[in-house]
ZAMARGU-4260 file (C-alpha; in steps of 0.2 Angstrom, whole numbers, plus 5000, padded with zeros to 4 digits):
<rodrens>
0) 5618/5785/6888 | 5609/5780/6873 | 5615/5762/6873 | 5608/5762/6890 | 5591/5768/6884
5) 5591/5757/6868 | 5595/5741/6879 | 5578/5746/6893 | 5566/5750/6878 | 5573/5732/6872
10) 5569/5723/6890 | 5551/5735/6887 | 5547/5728/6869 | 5552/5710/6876 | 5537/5711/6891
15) 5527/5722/6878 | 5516/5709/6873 | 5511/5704/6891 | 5509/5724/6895 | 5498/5724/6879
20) 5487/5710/6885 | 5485/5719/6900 | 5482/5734/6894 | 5465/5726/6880 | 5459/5717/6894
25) 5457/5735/6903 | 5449/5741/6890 | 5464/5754/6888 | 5472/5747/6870 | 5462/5745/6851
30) 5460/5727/6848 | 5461/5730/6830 | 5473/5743/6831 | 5488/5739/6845 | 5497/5731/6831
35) 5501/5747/6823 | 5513/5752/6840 | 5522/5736/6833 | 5524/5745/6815 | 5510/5734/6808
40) 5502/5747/6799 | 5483/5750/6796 | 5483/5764/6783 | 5493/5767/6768 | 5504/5782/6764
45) 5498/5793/6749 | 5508/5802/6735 | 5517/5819/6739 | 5521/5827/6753 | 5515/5819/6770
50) 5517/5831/6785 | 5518/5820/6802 | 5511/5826/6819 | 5514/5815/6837 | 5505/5821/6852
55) 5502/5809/6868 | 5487/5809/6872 | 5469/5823/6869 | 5475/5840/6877 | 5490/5841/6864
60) 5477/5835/6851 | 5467/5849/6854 | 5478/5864/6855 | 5485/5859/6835 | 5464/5859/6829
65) 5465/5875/6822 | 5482/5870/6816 | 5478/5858/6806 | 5463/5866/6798 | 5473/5879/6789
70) 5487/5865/6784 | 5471/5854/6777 | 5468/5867/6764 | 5486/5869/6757 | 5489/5862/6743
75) 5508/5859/6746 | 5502/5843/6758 | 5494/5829/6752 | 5493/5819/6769 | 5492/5823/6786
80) 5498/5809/6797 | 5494/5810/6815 | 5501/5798/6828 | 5496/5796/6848 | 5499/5783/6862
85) 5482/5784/6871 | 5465/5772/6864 | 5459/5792/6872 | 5467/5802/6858 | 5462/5791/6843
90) 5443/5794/6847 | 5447/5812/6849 | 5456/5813/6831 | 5443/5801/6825 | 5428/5817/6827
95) 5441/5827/6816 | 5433/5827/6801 | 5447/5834/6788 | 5450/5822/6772 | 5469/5825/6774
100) 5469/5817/6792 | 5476/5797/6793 | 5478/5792/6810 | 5490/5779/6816 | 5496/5774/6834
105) 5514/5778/6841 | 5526/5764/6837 | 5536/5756/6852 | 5552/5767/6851 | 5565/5752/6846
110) 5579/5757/6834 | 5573/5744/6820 | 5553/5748/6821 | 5558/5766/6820 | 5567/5763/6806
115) 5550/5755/6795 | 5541/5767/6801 | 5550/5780/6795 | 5554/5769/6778 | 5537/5766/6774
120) 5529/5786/6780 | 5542/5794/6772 | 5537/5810/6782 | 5544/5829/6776 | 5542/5835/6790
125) 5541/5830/6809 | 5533/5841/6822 | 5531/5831/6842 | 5520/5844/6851 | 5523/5847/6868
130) 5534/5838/6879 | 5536/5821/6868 | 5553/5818/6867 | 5556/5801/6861 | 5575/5797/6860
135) 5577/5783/6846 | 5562/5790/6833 | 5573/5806/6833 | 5590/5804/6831 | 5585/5792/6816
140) 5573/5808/6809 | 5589/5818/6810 | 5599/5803/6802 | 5587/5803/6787 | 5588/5823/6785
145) 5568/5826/6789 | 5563/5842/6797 | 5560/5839/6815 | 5550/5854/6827 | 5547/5854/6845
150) 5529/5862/6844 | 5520/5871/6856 | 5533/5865/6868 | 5532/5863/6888 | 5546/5860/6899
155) 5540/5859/6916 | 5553/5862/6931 | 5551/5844/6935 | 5554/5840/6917 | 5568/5850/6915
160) 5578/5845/6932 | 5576/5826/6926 | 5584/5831/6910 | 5599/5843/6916 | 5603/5828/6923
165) 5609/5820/6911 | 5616/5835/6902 | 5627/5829/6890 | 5612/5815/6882 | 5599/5830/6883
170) 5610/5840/6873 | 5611/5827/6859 | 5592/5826/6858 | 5587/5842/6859 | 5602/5850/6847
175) 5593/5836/6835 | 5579/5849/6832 | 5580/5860/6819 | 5566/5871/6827 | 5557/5873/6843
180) 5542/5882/6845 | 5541/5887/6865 | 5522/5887/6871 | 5529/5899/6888 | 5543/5909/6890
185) 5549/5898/6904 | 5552/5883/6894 | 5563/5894/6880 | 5576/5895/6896 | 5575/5877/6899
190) 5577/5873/6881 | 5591/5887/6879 | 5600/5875/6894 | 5595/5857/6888 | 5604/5862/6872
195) 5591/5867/6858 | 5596/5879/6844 | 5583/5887/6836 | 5572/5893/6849 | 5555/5903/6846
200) 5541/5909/6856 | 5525/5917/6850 | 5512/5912/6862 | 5502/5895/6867 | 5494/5886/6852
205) 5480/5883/6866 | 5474/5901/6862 | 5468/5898/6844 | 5452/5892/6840 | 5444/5879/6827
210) 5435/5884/6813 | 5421/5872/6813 | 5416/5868/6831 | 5400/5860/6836 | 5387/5860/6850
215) 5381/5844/6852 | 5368/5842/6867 | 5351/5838/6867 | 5336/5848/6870 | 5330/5836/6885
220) 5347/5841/6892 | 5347/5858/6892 | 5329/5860/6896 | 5334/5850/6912 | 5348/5860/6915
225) 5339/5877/6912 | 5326/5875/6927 | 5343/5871/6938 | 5357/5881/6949 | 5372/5871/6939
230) 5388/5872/6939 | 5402/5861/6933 | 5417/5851/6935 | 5428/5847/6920 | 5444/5838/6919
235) 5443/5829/6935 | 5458/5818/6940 | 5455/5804/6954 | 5449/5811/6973 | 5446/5827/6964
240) 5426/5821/6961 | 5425/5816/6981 | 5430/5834/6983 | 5415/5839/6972 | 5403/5828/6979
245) 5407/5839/6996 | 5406/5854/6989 | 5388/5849/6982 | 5380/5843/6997 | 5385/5857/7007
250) 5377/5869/6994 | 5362/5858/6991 | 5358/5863/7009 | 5354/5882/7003 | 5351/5877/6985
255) 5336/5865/6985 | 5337/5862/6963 | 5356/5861/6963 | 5365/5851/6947 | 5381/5848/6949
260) 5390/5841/6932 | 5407/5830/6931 | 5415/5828/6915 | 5431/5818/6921 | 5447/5818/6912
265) 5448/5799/6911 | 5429/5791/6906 | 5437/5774/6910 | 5435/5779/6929 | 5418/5784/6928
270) 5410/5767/6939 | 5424/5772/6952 | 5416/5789/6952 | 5399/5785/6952 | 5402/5771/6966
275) 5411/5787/6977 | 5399/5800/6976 | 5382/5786/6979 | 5392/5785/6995 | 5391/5802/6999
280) 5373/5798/6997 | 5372/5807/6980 | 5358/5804/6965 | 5366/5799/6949 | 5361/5801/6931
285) 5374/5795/6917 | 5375/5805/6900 | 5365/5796/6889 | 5355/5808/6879 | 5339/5796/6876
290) 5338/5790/6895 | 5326/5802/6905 | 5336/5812/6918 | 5325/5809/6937 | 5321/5828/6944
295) 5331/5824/6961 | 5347/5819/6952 | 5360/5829/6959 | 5376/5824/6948 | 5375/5821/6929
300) 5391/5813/6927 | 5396/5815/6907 | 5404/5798/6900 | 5406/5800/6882 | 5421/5809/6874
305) 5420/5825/6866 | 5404/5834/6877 | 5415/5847/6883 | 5412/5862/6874 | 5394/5856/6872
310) 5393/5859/6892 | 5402/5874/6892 | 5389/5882/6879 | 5376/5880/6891 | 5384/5883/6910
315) 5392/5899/6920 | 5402/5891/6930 | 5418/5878/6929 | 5428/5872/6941 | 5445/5865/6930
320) 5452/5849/6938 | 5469/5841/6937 | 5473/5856/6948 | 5468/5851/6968 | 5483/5836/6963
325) 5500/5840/6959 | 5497/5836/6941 | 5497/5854/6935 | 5481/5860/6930 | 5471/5857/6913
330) 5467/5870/6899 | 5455/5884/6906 | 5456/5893/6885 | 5439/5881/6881 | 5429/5886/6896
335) 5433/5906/6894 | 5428/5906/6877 | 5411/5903/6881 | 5412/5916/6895 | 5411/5904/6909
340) 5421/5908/6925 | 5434/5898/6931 | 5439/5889/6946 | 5455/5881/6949 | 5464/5873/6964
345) 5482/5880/6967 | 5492/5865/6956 | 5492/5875/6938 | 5510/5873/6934 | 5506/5866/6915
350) 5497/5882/6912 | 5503/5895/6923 | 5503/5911/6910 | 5487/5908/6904 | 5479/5907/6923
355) 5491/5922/6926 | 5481/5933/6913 | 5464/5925/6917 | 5467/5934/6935 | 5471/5950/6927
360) 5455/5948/6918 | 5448/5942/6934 | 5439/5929/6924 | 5448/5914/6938 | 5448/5912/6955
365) 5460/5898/6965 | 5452/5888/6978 | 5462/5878/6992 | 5447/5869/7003 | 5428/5864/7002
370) 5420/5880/7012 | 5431/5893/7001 | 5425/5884/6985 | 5407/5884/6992 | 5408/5901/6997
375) 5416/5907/6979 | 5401/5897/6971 | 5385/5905/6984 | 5394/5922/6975 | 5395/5919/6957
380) 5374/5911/6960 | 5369/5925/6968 | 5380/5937/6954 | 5369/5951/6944 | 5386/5956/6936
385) 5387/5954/6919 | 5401/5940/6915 | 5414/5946/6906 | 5416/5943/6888 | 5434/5941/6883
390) 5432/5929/6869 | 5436/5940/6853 | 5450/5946/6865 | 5456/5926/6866 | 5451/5923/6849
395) 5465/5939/6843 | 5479/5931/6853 | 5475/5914/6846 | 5472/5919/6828 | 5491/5929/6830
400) 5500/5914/6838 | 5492/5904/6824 | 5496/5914/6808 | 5516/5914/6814 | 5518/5897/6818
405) 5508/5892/6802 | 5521/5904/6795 | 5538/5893/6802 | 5531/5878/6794 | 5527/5883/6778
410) 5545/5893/6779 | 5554/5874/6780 | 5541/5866/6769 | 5546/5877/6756 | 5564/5871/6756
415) 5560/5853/6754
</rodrens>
């Protein structure tokens, strides 16, 4: 099987650059930077030990923060190299401002650019977080002996049926770890099944917190959205902002001020958006700080990255997208610790146990249709209840789930 993959990420590497090409003119790929996937590198490697990290794209990103914050401050590493696939995820990294940090994009998976990127990182350890499972960069990690760790690992049911498939060249991937972290307890019995060895579970990284976070919003903003009945929509996935624009104008009949916010998950699809909702015969206003937000604007669409938890600071109410689609739900952890209630369609398959003990807490509520949603939202205006405040109780879990994987790191760093 793996002569069979080798030959397609070939055929891949051969069409890569018109995929490429494509890719900078959408705006999607570093002009400067895309080199770097070809294992022309931007950065230079620096004495001592380098700990490697390869995430896909933000949301993995921003479950290891707090992660790398402690591992910044050891003096055992002397370089923390960070690797991602999407132009997204390097902006992100780029707003992490720890000395230790080099970012570097992904290399194309082909046996020979592996093999320089390996030679010239030299990593002592590997850690792929989440579900990035890339065939060719692994079994030439295990060849060179370096430490390799599935972190906060997800397998989802659709995942893992792709991968029973092919049982036998699963097993010889996932056997190649020396240790898997498991985010959920359903992915340790998928891993137990693909054929991993070392299986733990602690808990979802997504529970710990950074150290250093920052509000960033302007006063202007916040004045504006003071005087307003607001609520929000984060991590929006295509057709899901329609649905919002529904949802707003059938409130806007009982709330006169209403201010509805959309932070999508993807800003590149922001002039889609905005050319749906003026359909609907919505007013407009685009997130820039020094532009003066109109009184009637009924939507402030946020186009910048990194705003989220600015937004949550300031709001009550978030509606968490990527969960009306079959795409399984975003990360509810960032809303709830600034005591916001959350709303969710019923696709949250990526993150079920966490929306499992949000209900127990009864900080979320599932919605299905426009007129329950709107109904769930007339409530939570209307609310003199004091919202719950279970961010020391998120911030425990996530300090715990933190110290012991911190703690299996270090427990193979110290044998190198």
């Amino acid at each position: 099987m793996i002569f069979f993959y080798r030959i397609f990420i070939n055929l891949i590497l051969l069409f890569s650059p018109f995929i490429i090409l494509i890719r900078l003119i959408k705006k999607k790929e570093d002009f400067k930077r895309y080199r770097e996937k070809f294992g022309f590198f931007t950065k230079n490697r620096s004495k001592g030990k380098l700990i490697w990290f390869h995430g896909a794209s933000v949301g993995e990103f921003q479950s290891i923060v707090p992660l790398l914050e402690k591992l910044e401050k050891s003096k055992k590493i002397s370089q923390i190299l960070i690797t991602s696939n999407t132009l997204s995820s390097s902006k992100i990294i780029s707003k992490i401002k720890l000395k230790k940090i080099t970012h570097q994009f992904f290399p194309i998976d082909n046996y020979l650019i592996v093999k320089k990127f390996i030679k010239y990182w030299r990593p002592s350890i590997a850690l792929f977080i989440d579900s990035e499972i890339w065939p060719n960069m692994i079994f030439k990690l295990s060849e060179e002996k370096i430490p390799t760790i599935l972190l906060n690992a997800r397998i989802t049911k659709r995942s893992f049926m792709r991968w029973i498939k092919l049982k036998n060249f699963s097993k010889l991937i996932f056997n190649k770890f020396n240790l898997c972290l498991s985010s959920n307890k359903e992915t340790v019995s998928f891993l137990k099944k693909l054929g991993a060895k070392n299986i733990k579970y602690f808990g979802n990284l997504k529970y710990s917190q950074s150290e250093n976070e920052k509000i960033e919003i302007d006063d202007q903003t916040i004045k504006f959205i003071s005087k307003k009945t607001v609520w929000c929509a984060s991590s929006t996935h295509n057709t899901e902002e329609k649905f919002v624009g529904f949802v707003h104008n059938k409130l806007k009949k009982k709330y006169k001020n209403l201010l509805t916010i959309i932070i999508p998950r993807h800003i590149n699809r922001n002039e889609q958006i905005k050319n749906e909702l003026l359909d609907l015969g919505l007013k407009i206003h685009m997130h820039e700080p020094k532009t003066k937000i109109h009184k009637d604007t009924d939507i402030y669409l946020v186009n910048s990255f990194g705003k989220t938890k600015s937004f949550y600071s300031i709001l009550k109410n978030v509606f968490l997208g990527g969960s009306l689609i079959n795409h399984g739900g975003q990360n509810p952890l960032e809303a709830v610790r600034y005591n916001c209630n959350i709303l969710h369609g019923p696709h949250v398959s990526n993150f079920n146990e966490i929306y499992k003990f949000l209900s127990n807490k009864k900080i979320s509520k599932k919605i299905d249709n426009v007129n329950q949603t709107v109904n769930i939202l007339d409530k939570l205006f209307n609310s003199k209840k004091p919202q719950k405040n279970i961010k020391l109780k998120v911030n425990m879990i996530g300090q715990s789930i933190l110290k012991k994987n911190i703690h299996e790191i270090n427990l193979i760093l110290n044998k190198i």
